[in-house]
C-alpha positions as CSV (number, residue, x, y, z in Angstrom):
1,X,245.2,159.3,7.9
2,X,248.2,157.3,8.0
3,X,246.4,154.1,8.3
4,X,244.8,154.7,5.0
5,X,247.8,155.7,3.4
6,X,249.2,152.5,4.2
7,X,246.4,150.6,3.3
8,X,246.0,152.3,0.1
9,X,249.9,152.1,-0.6
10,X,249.7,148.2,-0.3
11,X,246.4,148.2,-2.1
12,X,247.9,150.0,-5.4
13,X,250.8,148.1,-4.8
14,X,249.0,145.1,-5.6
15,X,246.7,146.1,-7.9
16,X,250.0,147.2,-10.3
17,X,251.2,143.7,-10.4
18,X,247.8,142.4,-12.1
19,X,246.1,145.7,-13.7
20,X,244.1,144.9,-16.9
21,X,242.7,146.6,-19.5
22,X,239.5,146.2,-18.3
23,X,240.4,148.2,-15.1
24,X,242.3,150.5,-17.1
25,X,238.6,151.4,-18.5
26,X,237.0,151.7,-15.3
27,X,239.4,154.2,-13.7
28,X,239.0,156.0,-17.3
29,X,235.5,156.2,-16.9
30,X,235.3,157.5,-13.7
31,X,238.0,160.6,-14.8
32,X,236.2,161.1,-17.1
33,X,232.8,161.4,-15.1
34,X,234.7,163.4,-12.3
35,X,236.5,165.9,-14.9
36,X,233.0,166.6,-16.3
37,X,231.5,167.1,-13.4
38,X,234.0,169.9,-12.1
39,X,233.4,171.5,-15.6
40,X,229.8,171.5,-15.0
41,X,229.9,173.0,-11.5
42,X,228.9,170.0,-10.0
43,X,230.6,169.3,-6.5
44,X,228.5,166.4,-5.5
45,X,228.3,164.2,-8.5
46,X,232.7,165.2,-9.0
47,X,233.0,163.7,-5.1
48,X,231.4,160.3,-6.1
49,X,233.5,159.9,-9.5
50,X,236.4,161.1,-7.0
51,X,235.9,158.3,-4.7
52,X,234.9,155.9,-7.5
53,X,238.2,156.5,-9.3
54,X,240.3,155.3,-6.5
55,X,237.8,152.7,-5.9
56,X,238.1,151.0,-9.6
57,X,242.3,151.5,-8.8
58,X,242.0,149.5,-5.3
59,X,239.5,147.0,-6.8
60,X,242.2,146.1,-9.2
61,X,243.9,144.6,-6.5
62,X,241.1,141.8,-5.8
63,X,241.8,142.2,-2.2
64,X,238.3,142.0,-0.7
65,X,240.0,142.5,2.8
66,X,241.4,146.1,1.3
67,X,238.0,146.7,0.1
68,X,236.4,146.3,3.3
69,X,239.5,148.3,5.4
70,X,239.7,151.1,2.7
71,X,236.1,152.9,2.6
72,X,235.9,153.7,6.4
73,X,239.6,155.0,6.6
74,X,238.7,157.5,3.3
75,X,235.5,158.0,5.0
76,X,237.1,159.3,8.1
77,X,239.4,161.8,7.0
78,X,238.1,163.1,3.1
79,X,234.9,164.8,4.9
80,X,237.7,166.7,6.2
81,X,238.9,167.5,3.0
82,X,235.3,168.2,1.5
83,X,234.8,171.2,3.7
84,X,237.9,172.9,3.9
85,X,238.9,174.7,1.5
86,X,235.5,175.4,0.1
87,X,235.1,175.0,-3.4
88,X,235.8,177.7,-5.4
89,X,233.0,179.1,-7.7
């Protein structure tokens, strides 16, 4: 967990120095997906906005090197998260 946190630290770090408008949409999109999705009940569809969200915030880095470290650190600790504390209803 803490090597994600790092890599996601130096990730956002760098995707502040050059964030556009246009990823300023795609992060907006995503919220938007995931916050209807948890309106509707929907657990598995508000996971993949969840992930997508941070993905369109690393992305605006343009590190493809943080791209490729990133997935398989969230990977390994958020199914963690996904089963405990089960959702509430």
């Amino acid at each position: 967990y803490e090597v994600r946190i790092a890599l996601e630290s130096l990730a956002i770090a760098r995707a502040a120095t050059q964030f556009t408008e246009d990823d300023a949409e795609a992060a907006r999109l995503r919220i938007e997906r995931f916050a209807a999705a948890c309106a509707n009940g929907d657990d598995e569809t508000a996971w993949a906005e969840h992930w997508g969200f941070h993905m369109a915030l690393y992305q605006s880095s343009r590190s493809q090197r943080a791209l490729r470290l990133i997935p398989p650190m969230w990977q390994s600790s958020e199914r963690y998260r996904m089963r405990w504390p089960p959702p509430l209803r």
